[in-house]
C-alpha positions as CSV (number, residue, x, y, z in Angstrom):
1,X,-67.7,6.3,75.6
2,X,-65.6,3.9,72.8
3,X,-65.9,0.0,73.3
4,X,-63.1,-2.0,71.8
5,X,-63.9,-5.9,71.4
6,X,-61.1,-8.1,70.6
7,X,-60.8,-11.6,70.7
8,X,-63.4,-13.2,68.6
9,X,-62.3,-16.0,65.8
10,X,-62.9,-19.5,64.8
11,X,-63.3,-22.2,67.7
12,X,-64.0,-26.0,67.4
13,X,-66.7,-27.7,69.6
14,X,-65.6,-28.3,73.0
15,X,-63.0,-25.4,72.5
16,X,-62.8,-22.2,74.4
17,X,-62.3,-18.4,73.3
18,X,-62.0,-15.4,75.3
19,X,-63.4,-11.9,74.5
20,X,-61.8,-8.7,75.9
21,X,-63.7,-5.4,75.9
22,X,-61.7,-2.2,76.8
23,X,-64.0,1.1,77.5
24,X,-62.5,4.6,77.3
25,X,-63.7,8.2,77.5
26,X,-66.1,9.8,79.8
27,X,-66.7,6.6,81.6
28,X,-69.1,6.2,84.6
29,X,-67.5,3.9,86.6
30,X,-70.5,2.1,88.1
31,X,-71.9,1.1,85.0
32,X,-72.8,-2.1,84.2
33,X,-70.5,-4.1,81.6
34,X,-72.1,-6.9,79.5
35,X,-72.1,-9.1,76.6
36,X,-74.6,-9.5,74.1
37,X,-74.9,-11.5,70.9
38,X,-77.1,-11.9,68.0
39,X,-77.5,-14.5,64.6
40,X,-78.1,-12.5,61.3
41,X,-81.8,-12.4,61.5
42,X,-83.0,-13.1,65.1
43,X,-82.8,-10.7,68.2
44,X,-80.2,-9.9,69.8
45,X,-79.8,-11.7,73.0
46,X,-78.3,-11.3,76.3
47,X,-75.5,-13.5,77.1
48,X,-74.1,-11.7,80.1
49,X,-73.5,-8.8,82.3
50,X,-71.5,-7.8,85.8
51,X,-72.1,-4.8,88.1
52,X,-68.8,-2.6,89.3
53,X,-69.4,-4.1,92.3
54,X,-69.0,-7.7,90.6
55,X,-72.1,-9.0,90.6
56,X,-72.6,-11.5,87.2
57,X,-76.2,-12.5,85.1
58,X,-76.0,-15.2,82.9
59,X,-78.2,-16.3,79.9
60,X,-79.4,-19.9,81.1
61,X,-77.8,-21.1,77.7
62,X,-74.3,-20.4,78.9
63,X,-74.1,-20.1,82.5
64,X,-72.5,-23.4,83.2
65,X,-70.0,-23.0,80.5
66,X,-68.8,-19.1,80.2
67,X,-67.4,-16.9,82.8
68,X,-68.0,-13.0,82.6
69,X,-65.0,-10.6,84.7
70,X,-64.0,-7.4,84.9
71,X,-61.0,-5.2,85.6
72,X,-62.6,-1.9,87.2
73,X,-59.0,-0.5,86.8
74,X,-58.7,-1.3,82.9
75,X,-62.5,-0.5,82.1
76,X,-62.2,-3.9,80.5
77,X,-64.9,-6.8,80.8
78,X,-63.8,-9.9,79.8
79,X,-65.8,-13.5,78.7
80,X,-64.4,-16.8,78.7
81,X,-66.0,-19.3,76.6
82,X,-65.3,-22.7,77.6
83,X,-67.2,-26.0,75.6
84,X,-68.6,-24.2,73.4
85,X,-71.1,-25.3,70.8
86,X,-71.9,-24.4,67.1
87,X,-75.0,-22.6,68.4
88,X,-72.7,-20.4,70.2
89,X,-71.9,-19.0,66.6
90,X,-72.4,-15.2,66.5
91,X,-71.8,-11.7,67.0
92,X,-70.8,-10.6,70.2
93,X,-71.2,-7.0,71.2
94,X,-70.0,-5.3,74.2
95,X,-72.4,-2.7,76.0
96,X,-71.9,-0.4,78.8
97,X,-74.9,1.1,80.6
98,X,-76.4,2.5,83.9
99,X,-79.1,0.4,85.1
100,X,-82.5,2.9,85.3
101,X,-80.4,5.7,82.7
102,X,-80.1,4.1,79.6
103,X,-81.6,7.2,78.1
104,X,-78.3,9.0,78.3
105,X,-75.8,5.9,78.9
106,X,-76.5,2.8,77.3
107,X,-73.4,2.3,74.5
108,X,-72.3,-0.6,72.2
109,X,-69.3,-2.0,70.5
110,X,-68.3,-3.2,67.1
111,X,-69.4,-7.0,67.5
112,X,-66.8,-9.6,66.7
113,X,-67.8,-13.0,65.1
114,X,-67.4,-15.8,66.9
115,X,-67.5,-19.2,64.8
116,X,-67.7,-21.9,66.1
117,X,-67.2,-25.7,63.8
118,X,-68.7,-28.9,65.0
């Protein structure tokens, strides 16, 4: 399984971005689709994740303010950043997995910055 992130860039304060993630190969279409990010030298964190069946987690940080979606059709999981803050500043990776299987399915993106000024 390939994950294709697009969308990242520069963003002011209060601005909004949108991330696209497009999944191809020998994809399980049940999996779980989600967003990750990480700041060069801390953890990477959760940010969010939706089942096939549409159901959405959110890190507390951004669950007022970003939107996680998918297209079941297009493999594709999209995020929509709205007010966002320079603490939102980092890589975001996209990750496909089955919930209880990660041993065998559990795959990751290139991340793509996202910057964002105050």
């Amino acid at each position: 399984v390939q994950l294709q992130a697009s969308g990242g860039g520069l963003a002011q304060a209060g601005g909004s971005l949108r991330l696209s993630c497009a999944a191809s190969g020998s994809i399980i279409t049940r999996q779980i689709m989600g967003w990750y990010r990480q700041v060069p030298g801390e953890q990477r964190e959760l940010v969010a994740t939706i089942t096939s069946g549409g159901t959405t987690n959110y890190a507390d940080s951004v669950a007022d303010r970003f939107t996680i979606s998918r297209d079941n059709r297009k493999n594709t999981v999209y995020l929509e950043m709205e007010s966002l803050k320079p603490e939102d500043t980092a890589v975001y990776y996209c990750r496909a997995y089955l919930s209880g299987s990660t041993n065998y399915y559990n795959y990751w993106g290139e991340g793509t910055l996202v910057t964002v000024s105050s």
